[in-house]
C-alpha positions as CSV (number, residue, x, y, z in Angstrom):
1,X,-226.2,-44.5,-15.2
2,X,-226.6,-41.3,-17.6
3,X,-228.9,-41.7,-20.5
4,X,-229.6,-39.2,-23.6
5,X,-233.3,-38.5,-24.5
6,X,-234.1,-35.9,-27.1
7,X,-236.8,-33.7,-26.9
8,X,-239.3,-32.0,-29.9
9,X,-242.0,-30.0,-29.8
10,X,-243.8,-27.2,-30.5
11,X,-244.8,-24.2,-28.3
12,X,-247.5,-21.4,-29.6
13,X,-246.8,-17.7,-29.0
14,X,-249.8,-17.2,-27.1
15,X,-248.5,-16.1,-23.6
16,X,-248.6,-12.8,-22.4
17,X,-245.4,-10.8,-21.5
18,X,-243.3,-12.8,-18.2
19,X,-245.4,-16.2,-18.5
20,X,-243.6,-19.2,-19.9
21,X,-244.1,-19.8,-23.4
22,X,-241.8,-23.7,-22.6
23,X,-241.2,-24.4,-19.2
24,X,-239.4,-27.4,-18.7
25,X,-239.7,-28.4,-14.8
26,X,-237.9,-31.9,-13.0
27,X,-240.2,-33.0,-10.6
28,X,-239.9,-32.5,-7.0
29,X,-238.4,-35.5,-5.2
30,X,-237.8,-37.0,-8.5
31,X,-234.4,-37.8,-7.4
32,X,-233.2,-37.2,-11.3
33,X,-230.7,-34.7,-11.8
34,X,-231.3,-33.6,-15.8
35,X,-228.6,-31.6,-18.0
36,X,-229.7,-29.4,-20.6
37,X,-227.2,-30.6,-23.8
38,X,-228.6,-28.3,-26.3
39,X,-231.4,-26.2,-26.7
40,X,-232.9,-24.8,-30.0
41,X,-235.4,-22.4,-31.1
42,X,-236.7,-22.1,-34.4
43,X,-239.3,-19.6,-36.0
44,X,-242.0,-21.3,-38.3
45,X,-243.3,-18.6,-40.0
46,X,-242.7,-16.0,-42.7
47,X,-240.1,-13.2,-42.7
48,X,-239.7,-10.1,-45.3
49,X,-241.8,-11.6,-48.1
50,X,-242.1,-8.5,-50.3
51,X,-245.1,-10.6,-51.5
52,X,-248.5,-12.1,-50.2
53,X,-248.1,-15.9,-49.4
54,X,-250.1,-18.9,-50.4
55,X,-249.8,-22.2,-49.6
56,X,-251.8,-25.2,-51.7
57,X,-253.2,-28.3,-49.1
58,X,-254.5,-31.1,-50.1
59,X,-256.1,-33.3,-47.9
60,X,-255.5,-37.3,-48.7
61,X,-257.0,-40.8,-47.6
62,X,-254.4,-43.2,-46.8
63,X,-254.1,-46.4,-44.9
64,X,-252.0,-44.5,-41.7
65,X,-250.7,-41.5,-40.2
66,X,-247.8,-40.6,-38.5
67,X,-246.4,-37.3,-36.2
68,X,-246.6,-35.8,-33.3
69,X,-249.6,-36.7,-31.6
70,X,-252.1,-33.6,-30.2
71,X,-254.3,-35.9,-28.3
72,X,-253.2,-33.4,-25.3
73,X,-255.0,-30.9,-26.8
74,X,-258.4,-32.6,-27.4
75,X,-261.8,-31.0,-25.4
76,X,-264.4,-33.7,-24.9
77,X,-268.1,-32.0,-24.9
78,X,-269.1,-34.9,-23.4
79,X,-266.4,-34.6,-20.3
80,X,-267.8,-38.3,-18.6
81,X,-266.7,-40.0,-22.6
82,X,-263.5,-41.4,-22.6
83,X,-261.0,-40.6,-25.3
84,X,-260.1,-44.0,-27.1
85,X,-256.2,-44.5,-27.6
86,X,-256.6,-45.5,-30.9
87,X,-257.9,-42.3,-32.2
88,X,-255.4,-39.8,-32.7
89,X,-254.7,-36.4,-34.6
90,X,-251.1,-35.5,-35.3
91,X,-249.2,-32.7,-36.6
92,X,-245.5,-32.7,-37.9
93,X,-245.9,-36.2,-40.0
94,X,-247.4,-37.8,-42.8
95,X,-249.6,-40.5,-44.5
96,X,-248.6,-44.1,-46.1
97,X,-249.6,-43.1,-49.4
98,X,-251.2,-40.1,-51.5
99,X,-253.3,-41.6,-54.3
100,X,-256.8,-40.8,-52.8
101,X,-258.1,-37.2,-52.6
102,X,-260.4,-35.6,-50.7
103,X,-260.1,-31.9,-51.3
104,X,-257.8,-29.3,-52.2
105,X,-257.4,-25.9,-50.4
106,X,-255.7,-22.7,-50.6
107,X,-254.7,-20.8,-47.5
108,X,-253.9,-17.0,-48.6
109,X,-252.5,-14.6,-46.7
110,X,-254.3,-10.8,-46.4
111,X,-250.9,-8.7,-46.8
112,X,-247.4,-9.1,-47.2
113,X,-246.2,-6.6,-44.4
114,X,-245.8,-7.6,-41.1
115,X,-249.1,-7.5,-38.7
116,X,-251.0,-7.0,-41.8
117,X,-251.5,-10.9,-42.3
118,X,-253.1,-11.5,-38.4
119,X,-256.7,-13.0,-38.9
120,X,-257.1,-13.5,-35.5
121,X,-259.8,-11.1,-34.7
122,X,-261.6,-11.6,-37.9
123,X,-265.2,-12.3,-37.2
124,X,-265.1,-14.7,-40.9
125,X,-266.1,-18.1,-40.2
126,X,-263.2,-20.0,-41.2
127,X,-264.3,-23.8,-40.8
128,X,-267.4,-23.1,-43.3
129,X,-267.4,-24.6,-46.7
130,X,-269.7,-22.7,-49.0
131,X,-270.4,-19.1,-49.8
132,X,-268.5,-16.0,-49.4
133,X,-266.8,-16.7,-46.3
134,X,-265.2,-20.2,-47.4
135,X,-261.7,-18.9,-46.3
136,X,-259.6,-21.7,-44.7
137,X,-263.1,-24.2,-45.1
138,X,-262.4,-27.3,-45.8
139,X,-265.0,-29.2,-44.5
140,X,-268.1,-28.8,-42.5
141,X,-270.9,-31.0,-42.0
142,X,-274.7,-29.5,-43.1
143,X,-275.2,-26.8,-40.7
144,X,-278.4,-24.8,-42.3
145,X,-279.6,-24.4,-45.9
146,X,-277.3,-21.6,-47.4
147,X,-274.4,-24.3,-46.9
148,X,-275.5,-27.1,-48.2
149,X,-275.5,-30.7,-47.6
150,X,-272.2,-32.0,-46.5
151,X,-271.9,-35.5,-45.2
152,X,-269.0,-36.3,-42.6
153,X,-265.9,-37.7,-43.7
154,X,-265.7,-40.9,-42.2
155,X,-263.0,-42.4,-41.0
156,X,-263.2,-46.7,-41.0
157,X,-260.8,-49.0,-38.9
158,X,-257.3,-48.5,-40.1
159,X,-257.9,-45.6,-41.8
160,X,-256.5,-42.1,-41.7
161,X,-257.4,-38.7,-43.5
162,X,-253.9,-36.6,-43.7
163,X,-253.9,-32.5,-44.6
164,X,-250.5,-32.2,-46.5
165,X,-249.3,-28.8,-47.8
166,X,-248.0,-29.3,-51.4
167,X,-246.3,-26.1,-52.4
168,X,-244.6,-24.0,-49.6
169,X,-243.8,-20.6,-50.8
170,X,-242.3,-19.7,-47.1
171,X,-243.6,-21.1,-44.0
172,X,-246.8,-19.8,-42.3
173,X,-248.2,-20.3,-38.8
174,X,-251.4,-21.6,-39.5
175,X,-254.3,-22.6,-36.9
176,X,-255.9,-25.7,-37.5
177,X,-259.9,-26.6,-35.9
178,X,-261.1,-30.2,-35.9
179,X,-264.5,-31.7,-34.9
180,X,-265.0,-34.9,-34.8
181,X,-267.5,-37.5,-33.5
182,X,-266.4,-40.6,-32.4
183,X,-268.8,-43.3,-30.7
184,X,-271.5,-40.5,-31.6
185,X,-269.6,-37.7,-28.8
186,X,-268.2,-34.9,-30.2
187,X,-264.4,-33.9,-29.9
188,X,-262.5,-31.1,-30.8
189,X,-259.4,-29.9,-31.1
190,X,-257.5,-26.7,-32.2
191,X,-253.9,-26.0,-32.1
192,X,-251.3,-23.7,-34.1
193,X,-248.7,-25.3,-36.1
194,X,-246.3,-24.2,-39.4
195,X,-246.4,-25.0,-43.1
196,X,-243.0,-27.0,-44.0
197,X,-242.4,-29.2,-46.5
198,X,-243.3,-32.6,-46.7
199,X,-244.8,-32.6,-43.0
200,X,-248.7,-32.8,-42.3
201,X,-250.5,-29.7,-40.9
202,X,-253.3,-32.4,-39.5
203,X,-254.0,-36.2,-39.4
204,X,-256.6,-38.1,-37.9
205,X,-256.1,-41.8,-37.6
206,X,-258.3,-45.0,-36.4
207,X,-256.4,-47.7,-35.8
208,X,-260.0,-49.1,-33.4
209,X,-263.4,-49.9,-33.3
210,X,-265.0,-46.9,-33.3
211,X,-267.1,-45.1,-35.5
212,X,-265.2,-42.3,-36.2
213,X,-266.6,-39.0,-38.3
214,X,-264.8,-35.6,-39.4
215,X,-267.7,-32.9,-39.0
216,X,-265.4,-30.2,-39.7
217,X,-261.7,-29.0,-40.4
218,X,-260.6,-25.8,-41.4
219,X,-257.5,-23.4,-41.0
220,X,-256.6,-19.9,-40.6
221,X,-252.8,-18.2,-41.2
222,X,-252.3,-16.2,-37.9
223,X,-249.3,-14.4,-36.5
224,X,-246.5,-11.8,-37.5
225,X,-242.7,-11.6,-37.1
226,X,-243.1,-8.5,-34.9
227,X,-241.3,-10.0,-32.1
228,X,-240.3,-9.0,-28.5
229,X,-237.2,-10.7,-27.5
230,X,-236.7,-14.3,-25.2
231,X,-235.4,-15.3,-22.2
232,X,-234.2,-18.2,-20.8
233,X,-234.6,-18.2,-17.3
234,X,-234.5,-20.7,-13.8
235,X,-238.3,-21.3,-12.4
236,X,-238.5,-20.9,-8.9
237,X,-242.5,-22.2,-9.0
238,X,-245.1,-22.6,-11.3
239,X,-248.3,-21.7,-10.4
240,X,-250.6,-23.8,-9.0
241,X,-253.4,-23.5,-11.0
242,X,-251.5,-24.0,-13.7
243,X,-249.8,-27.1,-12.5
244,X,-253.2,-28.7,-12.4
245,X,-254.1,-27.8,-15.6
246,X,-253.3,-30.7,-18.1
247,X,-254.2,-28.3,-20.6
248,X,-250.8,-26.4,-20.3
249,X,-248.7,-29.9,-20.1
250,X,-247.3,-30.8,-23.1
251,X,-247.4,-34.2,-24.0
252,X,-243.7,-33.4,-26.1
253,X,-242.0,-36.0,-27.8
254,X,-239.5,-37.1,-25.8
255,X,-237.2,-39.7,-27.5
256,X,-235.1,-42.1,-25.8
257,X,-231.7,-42.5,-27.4
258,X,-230.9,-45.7,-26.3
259,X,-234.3,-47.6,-27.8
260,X,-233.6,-49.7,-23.7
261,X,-234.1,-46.7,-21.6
262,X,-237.5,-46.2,-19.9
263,X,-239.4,-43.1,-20.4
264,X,-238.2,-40.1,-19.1
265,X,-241.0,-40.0,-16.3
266,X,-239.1,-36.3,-14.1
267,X,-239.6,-34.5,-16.6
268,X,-242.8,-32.0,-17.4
269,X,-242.9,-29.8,-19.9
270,X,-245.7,-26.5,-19.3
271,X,-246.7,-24.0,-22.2
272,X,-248.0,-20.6,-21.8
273,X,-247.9,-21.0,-18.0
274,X,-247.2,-18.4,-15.2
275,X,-244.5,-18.6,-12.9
276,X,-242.7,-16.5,-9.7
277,X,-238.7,-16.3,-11.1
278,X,-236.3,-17.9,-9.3
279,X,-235.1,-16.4,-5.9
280,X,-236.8,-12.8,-6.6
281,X,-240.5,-11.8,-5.7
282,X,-243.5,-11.9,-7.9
283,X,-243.6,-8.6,-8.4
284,X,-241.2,-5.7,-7.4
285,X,-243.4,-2.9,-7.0
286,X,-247.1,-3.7,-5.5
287,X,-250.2,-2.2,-6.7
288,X,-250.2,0.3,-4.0
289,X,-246.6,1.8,-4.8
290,X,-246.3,5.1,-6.4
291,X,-243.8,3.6,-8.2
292,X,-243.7,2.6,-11.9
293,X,-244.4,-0.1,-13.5
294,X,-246.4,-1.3,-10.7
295,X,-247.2,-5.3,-10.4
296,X,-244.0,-6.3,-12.8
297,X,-241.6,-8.4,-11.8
298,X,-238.1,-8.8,-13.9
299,X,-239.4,-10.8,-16.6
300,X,-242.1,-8.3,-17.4
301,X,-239.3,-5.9,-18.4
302,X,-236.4,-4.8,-19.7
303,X,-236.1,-2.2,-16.5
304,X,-235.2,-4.7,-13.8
305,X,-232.4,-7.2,-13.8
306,X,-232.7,-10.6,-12.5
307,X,-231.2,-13.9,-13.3
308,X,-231.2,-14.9,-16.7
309,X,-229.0,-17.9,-18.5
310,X,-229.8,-16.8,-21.9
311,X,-231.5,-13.8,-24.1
312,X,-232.3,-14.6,-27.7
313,X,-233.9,-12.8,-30.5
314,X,-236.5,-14.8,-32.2
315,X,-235.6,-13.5,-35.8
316,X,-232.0,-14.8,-35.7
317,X,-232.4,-18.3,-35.2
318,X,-232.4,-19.8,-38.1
319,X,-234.8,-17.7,-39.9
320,X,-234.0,-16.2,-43.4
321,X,-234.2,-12.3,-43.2
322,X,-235.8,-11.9,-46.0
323,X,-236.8,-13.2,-49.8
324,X,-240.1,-15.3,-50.6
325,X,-238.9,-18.6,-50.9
326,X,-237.7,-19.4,-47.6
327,X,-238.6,-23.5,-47.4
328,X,-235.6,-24.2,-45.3
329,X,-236.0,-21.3,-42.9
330,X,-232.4,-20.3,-42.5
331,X,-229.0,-18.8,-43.4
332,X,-227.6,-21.5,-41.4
333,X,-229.1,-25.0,-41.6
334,X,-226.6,-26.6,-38.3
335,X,-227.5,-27.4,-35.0
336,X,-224.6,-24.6,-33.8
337,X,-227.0,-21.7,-35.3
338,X,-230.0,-23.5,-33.8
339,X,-228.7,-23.5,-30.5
340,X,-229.1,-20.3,-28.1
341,X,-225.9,-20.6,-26.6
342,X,-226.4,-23.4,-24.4
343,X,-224.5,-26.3,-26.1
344,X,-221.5,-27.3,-23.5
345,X,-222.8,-24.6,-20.5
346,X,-223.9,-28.3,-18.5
347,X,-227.0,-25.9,-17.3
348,X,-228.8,-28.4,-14.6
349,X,-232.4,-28.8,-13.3
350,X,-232.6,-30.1,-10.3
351,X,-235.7,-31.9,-8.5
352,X,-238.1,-28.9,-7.6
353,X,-236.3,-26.6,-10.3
354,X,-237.4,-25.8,-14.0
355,X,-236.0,-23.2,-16.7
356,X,-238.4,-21.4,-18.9
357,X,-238.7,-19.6,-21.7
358,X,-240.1,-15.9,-21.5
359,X,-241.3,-13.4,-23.9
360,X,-240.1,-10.1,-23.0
361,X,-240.6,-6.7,-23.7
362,X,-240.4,-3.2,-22.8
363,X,-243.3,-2.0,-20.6
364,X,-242.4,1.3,-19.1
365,X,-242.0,3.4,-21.9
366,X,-244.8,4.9,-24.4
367,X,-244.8,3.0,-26.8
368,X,-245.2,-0.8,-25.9
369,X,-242.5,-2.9,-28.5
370,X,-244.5,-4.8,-31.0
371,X,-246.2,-7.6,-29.9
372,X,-246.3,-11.4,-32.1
373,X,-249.6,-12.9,-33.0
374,X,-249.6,-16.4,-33.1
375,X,-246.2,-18.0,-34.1
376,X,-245.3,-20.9,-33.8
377,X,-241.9,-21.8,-32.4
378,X,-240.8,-25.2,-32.6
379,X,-238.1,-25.7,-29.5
380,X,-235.8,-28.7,-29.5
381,X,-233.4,-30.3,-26.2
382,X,-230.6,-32.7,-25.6
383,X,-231.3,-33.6,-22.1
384,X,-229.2,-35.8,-19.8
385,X,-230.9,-38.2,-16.9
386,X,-229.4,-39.5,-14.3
387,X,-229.3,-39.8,-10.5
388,X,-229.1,-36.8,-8.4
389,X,-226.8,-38.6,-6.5
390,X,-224.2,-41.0,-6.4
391,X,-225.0,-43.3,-3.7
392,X,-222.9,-45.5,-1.5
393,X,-223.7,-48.3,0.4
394,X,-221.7,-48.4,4.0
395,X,-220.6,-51.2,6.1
396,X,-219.5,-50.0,9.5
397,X,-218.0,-52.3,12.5
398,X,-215.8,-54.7,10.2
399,X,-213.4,-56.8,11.7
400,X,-210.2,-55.6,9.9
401,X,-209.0,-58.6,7.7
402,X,-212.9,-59.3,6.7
403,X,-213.4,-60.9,3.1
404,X,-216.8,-58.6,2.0
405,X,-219.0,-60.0,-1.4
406,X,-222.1,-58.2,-2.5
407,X,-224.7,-59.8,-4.8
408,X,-227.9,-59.2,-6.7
409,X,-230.1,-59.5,-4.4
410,X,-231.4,-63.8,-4.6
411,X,-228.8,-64.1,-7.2
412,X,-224.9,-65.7,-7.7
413,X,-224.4,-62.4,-9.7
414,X,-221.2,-61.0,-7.7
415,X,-221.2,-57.4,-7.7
416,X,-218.0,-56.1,-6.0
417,X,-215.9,-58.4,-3.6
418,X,-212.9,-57.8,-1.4
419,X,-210.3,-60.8,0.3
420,X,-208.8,-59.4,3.6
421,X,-210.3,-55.9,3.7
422,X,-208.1,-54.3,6.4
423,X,-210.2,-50.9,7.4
424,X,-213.0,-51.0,9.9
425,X,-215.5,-49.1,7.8
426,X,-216.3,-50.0,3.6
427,X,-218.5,-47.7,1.3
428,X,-219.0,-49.0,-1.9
429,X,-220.6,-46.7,-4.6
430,X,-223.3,-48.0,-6.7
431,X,-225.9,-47.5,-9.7
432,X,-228.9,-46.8,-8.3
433,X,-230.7,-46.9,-12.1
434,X,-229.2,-50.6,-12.2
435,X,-229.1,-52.2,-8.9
436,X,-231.7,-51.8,-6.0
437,X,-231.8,-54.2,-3.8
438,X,-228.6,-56.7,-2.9
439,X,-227.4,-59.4,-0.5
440,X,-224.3,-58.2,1.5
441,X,-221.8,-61.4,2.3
442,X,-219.1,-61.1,5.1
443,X,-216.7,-63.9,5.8
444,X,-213.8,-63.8,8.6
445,X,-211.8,-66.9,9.6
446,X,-212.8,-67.1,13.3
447,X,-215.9,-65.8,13.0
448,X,-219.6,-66.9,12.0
449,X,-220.1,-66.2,8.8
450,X,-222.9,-63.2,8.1
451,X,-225.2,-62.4,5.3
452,X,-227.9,-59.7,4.5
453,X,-230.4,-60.9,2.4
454,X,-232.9,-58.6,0.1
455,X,-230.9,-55.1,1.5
456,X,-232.8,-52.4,-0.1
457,X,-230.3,-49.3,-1.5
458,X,-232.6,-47.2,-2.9
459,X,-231.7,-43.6,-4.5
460,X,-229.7,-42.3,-1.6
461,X,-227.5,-44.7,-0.6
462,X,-227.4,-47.0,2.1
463,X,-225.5,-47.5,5.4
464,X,-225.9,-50.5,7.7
465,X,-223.7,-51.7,11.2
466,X,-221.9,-54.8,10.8
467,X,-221.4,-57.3,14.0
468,X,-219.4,-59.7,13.7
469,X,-220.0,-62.9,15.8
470,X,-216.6,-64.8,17.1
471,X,-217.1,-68.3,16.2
472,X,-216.1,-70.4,19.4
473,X,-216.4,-73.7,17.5
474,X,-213.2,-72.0,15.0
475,X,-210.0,-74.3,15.7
C-alpha cells in the first residue's frame, strides 16, 4: 500500500560548507522504500530593500497556541527534570484570540545592504529590557538594580503567551531566546525563524499542571542574502556523532495525507549534520598531499565533480529580487517555482540511504564567495511510503487440480481463492502494510484436507512446502 505524507519544516543556515543543512535519511532495515514527490526551498528573509527594515511585534495572551512545535530544541539545565508534554513553544502559528496585550516591540535592522544587517557577533545583550541596550528585549526577569524589577510572565493552565509580528515590511530571519521555569527548573530554548504574515515568531502554551514562568524572551534579526549555492545530493552515511545527537534531529512536521495512515516512523530528518557523499571518499586529497585544497571532498567545492541530483540557487526560489515590500516573498507564488526540479524525477531513498541538502561554495580560489549569516530556509516534501518490496507468499509441492483459499489469519475473511489450480507451484502477491499473518487452506478430492493456521508473511514474502496427504478413506 502507497501512502502520501507531507513534510514542513524549517532548516537554519548555520552549517559550514559540505555538511547537510536537511538531510532526510530512511532508516536502515526499515523495509520502506520512500519517493521524493516534490521538494521546495524557500528563502525567509529580505532581498534588495533599498531601505532599512522594521518589523512591529506584539506579544498577546490568549487561551491557546498553535504551530510547529520546537520542543526538539529545548536544553534542560536541570538534565535529570523531565520535559512535561504539555508545555510547548511553537513557531509558524498563532493564538485563539488577540485582545490581551503584553508588550509591543520593534525589531530594526542596522543597514539596508547586504551583510551590513548581521548582529550575530554583536556583544549587545539582546534579551535585556531596560537601558541602552534594550534592542530585541522584550522581557527579562530582575537581574541586578540598573534593570529594574521585572516579575515573570506567568503562564496558568490553559494558557498561552503568543509573539505575533503585526506589520511585515519584508521578511527577516530573526533569532528568538526563551527562558522559562517550569516546576521551578529552568528551560531554554533558542532557534532562528522568519517574519511572515499572520504566523507567530514564538508561543508558549500550558495546557498542564505545572507552574509555568517566562523569565525572559527577546530576538535579534540575523543573516544576509549573500548566498553560496545548494546541492542536492545522495548520503552515503551520516556521521556517527551526529546520529546520536537528538539535537540535529528535527522533529519536522510530517503530515499524513490520509488522516488513517500511521506516522511515518523510516523517516529522520538531520540539520546542520556532517556526512561522507555517496560512493566517493571523505576527502580527496589528505592532509599530507601537496595537493590543493587539501581535506575537501566534492561537496566542499566547486573543483571536484561528484554525484549531484540537483543544484539550486537560493535567491531564485521564490524570492522577490528586489523592492521593500516583499510579504509574499516571490515573483511566482506556485508550487512549480517552489520546486527545485524534482517534481516527476520519482528520486528514491532506500533503507540505509538519505539525500541532503549542501551549501556549497568555492574554496580554492582567493577570494572565498560570500558566505550567509543566519537564514532561514523553510524546505517543504511530498514523500511517498511504501514497502520496499512486493512480497509473495509461495506454495510449492501442490497436487495439480488443488482448490487453494487464503484467510485472515483466525478469520472467515477470504483473501484470494483458486478451484482446480493445475500448476505444481502458487505465488500469490500480497500487501504487506495490510495483511501479516494468514491461514493457508488446501483442499483436493482424494486427499486430507490441509490448513496453516497463524502463517506469518512478514515484509519479505513468504515461501512454505506443501504435502499433500492421500486420503485412503476417499471412495
Amino acid at each position: 500500500m502507497k501512502r502520501q505524507y507531507r513534510l514542513s519544516t524549517e532548516a537554519n543556515w548555520q552549517s559550514m560548507f559540505g555538511q547537510a543543512l536537511l538531510a532526510l535519511v530512511n532508516t536502515s532495515g526499515s523495509g520502506r522504500k520512500l519517493t521524493l514527490r516534490s521538494l521546495e526551498l524557500s528563502v525567509q528573509s529580505i532581498a534588495g530593500a533599498s531601505s532599512a527594515q522594521m518589523s512591529n511585534a506584539t506579544l498577546w495572551q490568549c487561551a491557546s497556541a498553535s504551530g510547529e512545535s520546537m520542543n526538539w530544541k529545548a536544553v534542560r539545565h536541570d538534565s535529570g527534570t523531565a520535559l512535561p508534554s504539555t508545555v510547548v513553544v511553537r513557531r509558524g502559528g498563532g493564538g485563539n484570540d488577540y485582545a490581551a496585550r503584553l508588550r509591543r516591540i520593534v525589531a530594526l535592522r542596522s543597514g539596508a545592504a547586504a551583510g551590513t544587517q548581521n548582529t550575530l557577533n554583536n556583544p549587545r545583550s539582546w534579551g535585556r529590557l531596560g537601558g541602552k541596550f534594550s534592542r530585541g528585549g522584550l522581557i527579562r526577569s530582575a537581574m541586578g538594580a540598573s534593570v529594574g524589577t521585572v516579575e515573570p510572565i506567568t503562564i496558568p493552565q490553559n494558557t498561552a503567551v503568543v509573539l505575533m509580528a503585526d506589520t511585515v515590511q519584508a521578511s527577516m530571519p530573526l533569532r528568538v531566546h526563551a527562558q522559562v521555569a517550569i516546576d521551578g527548573k529552568t528551560v531554554t530554548w533558542e532557534y532562528v525563524t522568519a517574519t511572515r504574515p499572520g504566523l507567530s515568531l514564538f508561543s508558549l502554551e500550558n495546557t498542564g499542571a505545572s507552574v509555568v514562568k517566562l523569565l525572559a524572551l527577546g530576538i535579534q534579526e540575523v543573516g544576509t542574502t549573500d548566498t553560496p549555492y545548494l546541492r542536492l545530493v545522495p548520503v552515503g552515511q551520516v556521521y556517527g556523532v551526529d546520529v546520536s545527537d537528538s539535537s540535529r534531529q528535527i522533529q519536522a512536521q510530517l503530515t499524513p495525507m490520509d488522516s488513517a495512515y500511521p506516522a511515518l516512523s523510516a523517516l529522520t530528518v538531520f540539520t546542520d549534520v556532517g556526512f561522507v557523499p555517496y560512493g566517493v571518499p571523505e576527502k580527496y586529497m589528505t592532509d599530507t598531499t601537496a595537493g590543493s585544497p587539501r581535506g575537501f571532498n566534492y561537496l566542499h567545492t566547486k573543483d571536484f565533480n561528484g554525484p549531484v541530483l540537483r543544484i539550486a540557487f537560493p535567491e531564485m526560489e521564490i524570492n522577490k529580487p528586489g523592492g521593500a515590500a516583499e510579504d509574499m516573498l516571490g515573483h511566482g507564488y506556485g508550487h512549480l517555482n517552489a520546486d527545485i526540479g524534482v517534481r516527476k524525477s520519482g528520486i528514491t531513498i532506500n533503507p540505509g540511504e538519505g539525500l541532503a541538502i549542501v551549501a556549497s561554495a568555492e574554496t580554492a580560489v582567493g577570494v572565498q564567495a560570500a558566505f550567509s549569516g543566519w537564514p532561514s530556509l523553510h524546505f517543504a516534501a511530498q514523500i511517498d511510503d511504501e514497502p520496499q518490496f512486493s512480497p509473495y507468499l509461495t506454495l510449492t509441492g501442490l497436487v495439480s487440480g488443488s482448490d487453494i483459499v487464503i484467510l485472515t489469519a483466525g478469520t472467515g475473511t477470504i483473501l484470494n481463492s483458486l478451484d482446480s489450480y493445475g500448476g505444481t507451484s502458487y505465488a500469490w502477491n500480497y500487501d504487506p502494510d495490510s495483511v501479516s499473518s494468514v491461514d493457508v487452506c488446501i483442499y483436493k478430492p482424494g486427499y486430507v484436507p490441509l490448513a496453516v493456521r497463524n502463517l506469518a508473511l512478514g515484509v519479505a514474502g513468504a515461501s512454505i512446502p506443501v504435502q499433500q496427504v492421500v486420503d485412503r478413506n476417499y471412495q
